[in-house]
C-alpha positions in Angstrom: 0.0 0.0 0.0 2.8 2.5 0.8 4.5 1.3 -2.4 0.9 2.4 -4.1 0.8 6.1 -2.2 4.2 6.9 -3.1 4.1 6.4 -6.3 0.9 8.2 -6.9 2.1 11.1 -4.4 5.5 11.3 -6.7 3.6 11.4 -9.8 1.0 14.0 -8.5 3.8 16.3 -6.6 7.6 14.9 -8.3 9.2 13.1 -5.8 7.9 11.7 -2.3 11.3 12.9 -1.0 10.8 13.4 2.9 6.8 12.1 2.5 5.2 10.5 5.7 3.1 7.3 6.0 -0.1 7.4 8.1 -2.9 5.3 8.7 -6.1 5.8 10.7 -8.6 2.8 11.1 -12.5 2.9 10.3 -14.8 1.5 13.6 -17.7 -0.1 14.2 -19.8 0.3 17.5 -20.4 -2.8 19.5 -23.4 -1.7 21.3 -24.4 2.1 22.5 -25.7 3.7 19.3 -26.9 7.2 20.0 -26.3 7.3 23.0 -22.4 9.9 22.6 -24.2 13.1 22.2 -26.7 12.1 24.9 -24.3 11.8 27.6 -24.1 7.6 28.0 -21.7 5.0 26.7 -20.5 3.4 23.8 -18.7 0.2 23.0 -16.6 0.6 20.0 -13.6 -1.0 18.2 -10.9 0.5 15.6 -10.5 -1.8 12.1 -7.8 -3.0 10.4 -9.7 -1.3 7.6 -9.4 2.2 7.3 -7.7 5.0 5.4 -4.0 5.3 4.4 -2.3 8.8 4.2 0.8 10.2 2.6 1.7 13.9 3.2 4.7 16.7 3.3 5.1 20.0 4.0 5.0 22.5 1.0 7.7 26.1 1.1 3.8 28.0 0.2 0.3 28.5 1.7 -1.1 25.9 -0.3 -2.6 22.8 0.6 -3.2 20.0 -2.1 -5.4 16.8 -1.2 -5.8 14.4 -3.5 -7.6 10.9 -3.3 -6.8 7.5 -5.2 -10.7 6.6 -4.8 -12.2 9.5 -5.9 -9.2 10.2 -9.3 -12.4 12.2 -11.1 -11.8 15.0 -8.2 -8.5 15.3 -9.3 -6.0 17.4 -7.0 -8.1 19.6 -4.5 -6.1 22.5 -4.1 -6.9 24.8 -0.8 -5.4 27.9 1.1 -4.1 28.7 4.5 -5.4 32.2 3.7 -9.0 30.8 3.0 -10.4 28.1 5.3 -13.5 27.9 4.3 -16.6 24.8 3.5 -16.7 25.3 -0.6 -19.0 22.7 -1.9 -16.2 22.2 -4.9 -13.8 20.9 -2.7 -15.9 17.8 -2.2 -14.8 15.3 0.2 -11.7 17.6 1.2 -14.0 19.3 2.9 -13.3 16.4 6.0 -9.6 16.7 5.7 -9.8 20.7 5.2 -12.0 21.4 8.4 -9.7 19.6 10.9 -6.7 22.3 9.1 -9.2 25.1 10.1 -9.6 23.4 13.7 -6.3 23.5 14.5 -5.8 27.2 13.9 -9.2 27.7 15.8 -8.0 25.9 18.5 -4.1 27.6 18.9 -2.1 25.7 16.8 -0.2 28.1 13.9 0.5 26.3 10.8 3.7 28.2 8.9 2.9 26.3 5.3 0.5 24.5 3.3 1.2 20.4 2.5 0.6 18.1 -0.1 -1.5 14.9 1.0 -2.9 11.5 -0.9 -4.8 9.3 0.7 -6.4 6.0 0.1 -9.0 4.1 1.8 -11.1 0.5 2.2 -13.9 1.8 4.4 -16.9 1.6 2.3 -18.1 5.2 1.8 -21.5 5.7 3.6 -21.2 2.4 5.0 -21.6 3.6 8.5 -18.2 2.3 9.5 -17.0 6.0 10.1 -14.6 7.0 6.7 -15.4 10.4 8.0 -14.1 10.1 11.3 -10.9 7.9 10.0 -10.2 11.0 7.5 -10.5 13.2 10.4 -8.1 11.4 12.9 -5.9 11.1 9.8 -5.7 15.0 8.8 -4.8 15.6 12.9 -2.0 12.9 13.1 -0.2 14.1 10.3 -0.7 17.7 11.1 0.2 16.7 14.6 3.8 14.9 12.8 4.5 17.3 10.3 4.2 20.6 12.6 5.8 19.0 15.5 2.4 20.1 17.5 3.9 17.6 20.2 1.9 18.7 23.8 -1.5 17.4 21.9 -2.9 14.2 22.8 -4.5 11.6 20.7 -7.9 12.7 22.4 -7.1 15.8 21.8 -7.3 14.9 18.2 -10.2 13.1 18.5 -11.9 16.3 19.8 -10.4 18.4 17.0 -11.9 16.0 14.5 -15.6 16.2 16.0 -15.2 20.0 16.3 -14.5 20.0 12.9 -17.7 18.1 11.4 -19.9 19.8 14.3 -18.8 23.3 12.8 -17.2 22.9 9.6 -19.2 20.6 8.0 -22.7 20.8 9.6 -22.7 17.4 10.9 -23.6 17.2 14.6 -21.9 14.3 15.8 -20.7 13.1 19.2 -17.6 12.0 20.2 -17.8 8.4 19.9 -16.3 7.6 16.1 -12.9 9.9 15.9 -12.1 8.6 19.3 -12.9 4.9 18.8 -10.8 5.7 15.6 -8.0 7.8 17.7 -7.8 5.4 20.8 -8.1 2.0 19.3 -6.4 -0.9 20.4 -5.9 -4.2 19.2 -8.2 -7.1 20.8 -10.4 -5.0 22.6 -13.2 -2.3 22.3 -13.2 0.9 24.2 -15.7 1.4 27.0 -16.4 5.1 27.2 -18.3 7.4 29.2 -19.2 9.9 27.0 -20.3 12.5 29.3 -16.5 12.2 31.2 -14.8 10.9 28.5 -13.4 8.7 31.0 -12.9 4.9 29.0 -11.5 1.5 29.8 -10.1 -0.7 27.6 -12.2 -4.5 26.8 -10.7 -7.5 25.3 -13.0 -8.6 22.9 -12.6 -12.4 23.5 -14.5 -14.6 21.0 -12.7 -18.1 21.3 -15.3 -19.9 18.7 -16.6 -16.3 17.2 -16.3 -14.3 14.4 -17.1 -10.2 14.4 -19.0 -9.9 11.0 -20.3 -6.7 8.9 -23.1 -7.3 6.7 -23.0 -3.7 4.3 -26.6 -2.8 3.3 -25.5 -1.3 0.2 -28.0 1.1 0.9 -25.7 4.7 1.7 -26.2 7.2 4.2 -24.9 10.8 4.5 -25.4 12.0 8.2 -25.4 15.5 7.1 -28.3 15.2 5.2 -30.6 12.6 7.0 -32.2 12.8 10.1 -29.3 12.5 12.5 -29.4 16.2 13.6 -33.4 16.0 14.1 -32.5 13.1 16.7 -30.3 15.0 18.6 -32.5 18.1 18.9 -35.8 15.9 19.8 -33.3 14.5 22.6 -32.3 17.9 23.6 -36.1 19.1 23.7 -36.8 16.1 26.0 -34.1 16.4 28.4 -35.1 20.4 28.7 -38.4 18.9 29.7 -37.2 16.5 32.3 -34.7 18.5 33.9 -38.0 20.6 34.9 -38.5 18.1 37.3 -35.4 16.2 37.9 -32.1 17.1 38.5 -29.7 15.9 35.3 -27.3 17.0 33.1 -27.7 14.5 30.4 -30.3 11.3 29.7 -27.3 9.5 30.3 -27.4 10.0 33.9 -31.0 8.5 34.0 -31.1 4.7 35.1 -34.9 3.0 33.3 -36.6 3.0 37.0 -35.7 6.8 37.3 -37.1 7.5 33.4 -39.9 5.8 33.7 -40.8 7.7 37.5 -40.3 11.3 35.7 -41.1 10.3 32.3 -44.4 12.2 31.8 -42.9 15.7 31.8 -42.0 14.9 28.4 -44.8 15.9 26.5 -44.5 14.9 23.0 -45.4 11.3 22.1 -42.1 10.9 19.5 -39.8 12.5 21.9 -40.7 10.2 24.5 -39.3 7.6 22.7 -36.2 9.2 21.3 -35.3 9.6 25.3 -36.5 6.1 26.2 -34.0 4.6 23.5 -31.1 6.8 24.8 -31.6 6.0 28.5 -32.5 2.5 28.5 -29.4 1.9 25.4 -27.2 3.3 27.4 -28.1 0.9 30.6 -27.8 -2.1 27.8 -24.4 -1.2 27.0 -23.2 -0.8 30.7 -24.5 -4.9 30.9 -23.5 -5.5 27.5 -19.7 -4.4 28.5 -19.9 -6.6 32.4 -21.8 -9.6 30.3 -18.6 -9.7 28.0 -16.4 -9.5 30.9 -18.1 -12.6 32.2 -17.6 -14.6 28.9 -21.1 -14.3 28.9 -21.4 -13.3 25.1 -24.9 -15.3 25.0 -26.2 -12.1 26.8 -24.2 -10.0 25.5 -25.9 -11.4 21.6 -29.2 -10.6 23.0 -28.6 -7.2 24.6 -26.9 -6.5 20.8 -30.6 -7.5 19.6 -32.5 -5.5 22.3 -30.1 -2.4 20.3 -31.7 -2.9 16.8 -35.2 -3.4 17.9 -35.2 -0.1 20.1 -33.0 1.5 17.0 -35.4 0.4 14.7 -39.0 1.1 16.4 -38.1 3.7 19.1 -35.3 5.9 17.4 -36.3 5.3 14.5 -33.0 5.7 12.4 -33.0 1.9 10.5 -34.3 1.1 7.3 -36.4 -1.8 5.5 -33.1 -2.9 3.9 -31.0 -3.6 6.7 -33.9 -4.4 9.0 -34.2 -7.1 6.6 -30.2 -8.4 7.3 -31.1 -8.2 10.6 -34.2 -10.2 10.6 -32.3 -13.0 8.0 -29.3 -13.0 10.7 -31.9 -13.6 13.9 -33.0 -17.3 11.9 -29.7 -18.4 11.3 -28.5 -21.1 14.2 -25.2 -19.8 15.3 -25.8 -16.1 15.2 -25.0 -14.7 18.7 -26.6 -11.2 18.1 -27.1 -9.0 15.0 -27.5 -5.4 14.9 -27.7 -2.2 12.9 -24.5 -0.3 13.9 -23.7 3.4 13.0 -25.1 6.5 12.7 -28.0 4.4 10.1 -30.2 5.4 7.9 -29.0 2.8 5.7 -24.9 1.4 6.0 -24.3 -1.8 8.2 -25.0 -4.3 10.1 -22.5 -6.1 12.7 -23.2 -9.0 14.4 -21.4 -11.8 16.5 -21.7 -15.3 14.7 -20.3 -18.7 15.5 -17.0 -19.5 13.4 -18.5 -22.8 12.3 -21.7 -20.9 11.0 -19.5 -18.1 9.0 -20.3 -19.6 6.3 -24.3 -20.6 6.2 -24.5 -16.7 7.4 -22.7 -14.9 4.3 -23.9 -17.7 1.8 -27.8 -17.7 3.4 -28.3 -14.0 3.9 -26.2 -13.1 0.6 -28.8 -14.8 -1.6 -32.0 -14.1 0.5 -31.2 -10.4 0.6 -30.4 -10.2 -3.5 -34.1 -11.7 -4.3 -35.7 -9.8 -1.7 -33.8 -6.1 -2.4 -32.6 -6.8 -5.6 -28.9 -6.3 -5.0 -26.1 -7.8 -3.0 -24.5 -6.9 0.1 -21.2 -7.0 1.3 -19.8 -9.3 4.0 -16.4 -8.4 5.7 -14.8 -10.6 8.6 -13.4 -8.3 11.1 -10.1 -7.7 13.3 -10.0 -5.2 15.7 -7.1 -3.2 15.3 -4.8 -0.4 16.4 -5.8 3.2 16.5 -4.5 5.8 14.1 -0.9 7.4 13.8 2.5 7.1 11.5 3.4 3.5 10.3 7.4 3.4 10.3 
């Protein structure tokens, strides 16, 4: 892959001469889906799969970005002088608003850089490409300027600051710093209201981690996602009227349900049910893997979808239907939708010895009932982002 970069970046800018090599995983979330910008926990897992980076520092202003998936952009060129959201720059628009965190945050940039990426993350998958493009941009930034007293959270937090307020997306924190912090063999129980996380191992002895792709692409800008967070805002307004919170996070379901009627909106009630009562499934989730319990764990995974799909209300007929095909399959430990949704990806927990019956079974079931295939990918948990020697 580095081979691939170079030569591309050397063709595109005349030599790779002094170039760095970066990668920065894609994730998927475990369990705790909607639940980052409400305050509660999530339960995610950097990829082997992800996005690969090489970049240099220019003697000029200008900044070039250039990506071997998308060749028909051609080389994005950008300013210091000028960091602005231009709906020309297409996807550089990602890399380019974590440049114009970094100044907002402190961090002087003295010249421009020349960067080419390439990536394996399914675009609109729900596997996070955005927040892996993000983390990317902040760890070579981070190399190339010597900006040595920021952490990788730090980063992280750039990276969200960036899509909250750069590109209109109003995320939580849960994706750049699954993508940031990740570590191989285990996900990353964190408290999103402290940002306070432990470290998991993700032991499945006879168990494989599979992602079923819907085909079916979402854009989290554009869909519903910021709707969901403002219905959640408007019902935790209501219920701090008459209980003392900060976020639905801190609400266990006995406590909801006692001071759930000050939320006066039928569809809002339910958008606060599924963050409070999510958030307690992935606190049992988390102990229940601890336990080598995954059998629980499976169901808790299900509980997810069916409160994803009828109570928040971001799934869709198409990978409700993975879902449903996954739940008849002997040897499936738990299935869910996983993501921001809206379309993207399931991920579910399926005997190795039934691997095969699940891609084979669901691959041609969903084809004659959608009319086109998905995509299986087998998955590793893997290292967070940063330079690769």
């Amino acid at each position: 892959m580095k081979e691939k970069l170079f030569t591309k970046f050397a063709d595109l800018f005349g030599d790779s001469e002094g170039a760095g090599f970066y990668f920065s995983p894609g994730r998927v979330n475990l369990i705790g889906e909607h639940t980052d910008y409400n305050g509660g926990h999530v339960f995610p897992c950097a990829l082997t799969i992800g996005t690969y980076g090489a970049a240099r520092k220019r003697d000029d202003r200008k900044i070039h970005f250039y990506s071997m998936n998308l060749d028909s952009c051609g080389v994005v060129e950008a300013s210091l002088d000028e960091l602005v959201n231009k709906k020309e720059y297409n996807w550089a628009n990602y890399p380019l608003g974590v440049v114009w965190a970094f100044t907002e945050k402190g961090h002087s940039l003295d010249s421009g850089f020349d960067m080419v990426i390439w990536g394996n993350i399914p675009n609109g998958s729900g596997l996070s490409s955005s927040a892996s493009l993000e983390v990317l941009t902040g760890v070579i930034l981070k190399d190339l300027f010597h900006i040595d007293h920021i952490t990788m959270v730090d980063i992280a937090l750039y990276g969200q600051y960036s899509e909250n307020n750069f590109n209109g997306c109003n995320c939580g924190i849960m994706d750049q710093f699954a993508v940031a912090m990740g570590k191989k063999d285990n996900a990353i129980f964190l408290d999103t209201a402290t940002l306070n996380y432990e470290y998991a191992p993700v032991v499945l002895e006879d168990a494989k981690i599979v992602i079923t792709n819907s085909k079916v692409k979402h854009s989290l800008v554009d869909s519903a996602y910021n709707q969901r967070r403002q219905e959640c805002t408007d019902a935790l307004a209501e219920l701090q009227t008459v209980v003392d919170i900060k976020t639905l996070g801190d609400l266990d379901e006995e406590t909801f349900n006692k001071y759930k009627e000050a939320i006066q909106d039928p569809i809002r009630l339910k958008r606060a049910k599924h963050a409070v009562l999510e958030n307690q499934r992935t606190i049992r989730a988390v102990a229940a893997l601890r336990a080598g319990d995954t059998a629980l764990f499976g169901e808790l995974m299900n509980q997810s979808h069916i409160s994803l799909r009828d109570d928040y209300e971001v799934s869709c007929e198409e990978v409700d239907i993975l879902v449903d095909l996954a739940w008849q399959i002997p040897g499936v430990i738990g299935s869910r939708i996983t993501g921001g949704g809206f379309g993207g990806c399931t991920v579910s927990i399926v005997k190795n010895d039934a691997v095969d019956t699940f891609t084979s079974t669901i691959g041609k079931a969903y084809l004659e009932k959608v009319g086109h295939e998905a995509e299986f990918y087998i998955v590793d948990i893997g290292e967070g982002a940063g330079r690769v020697s």
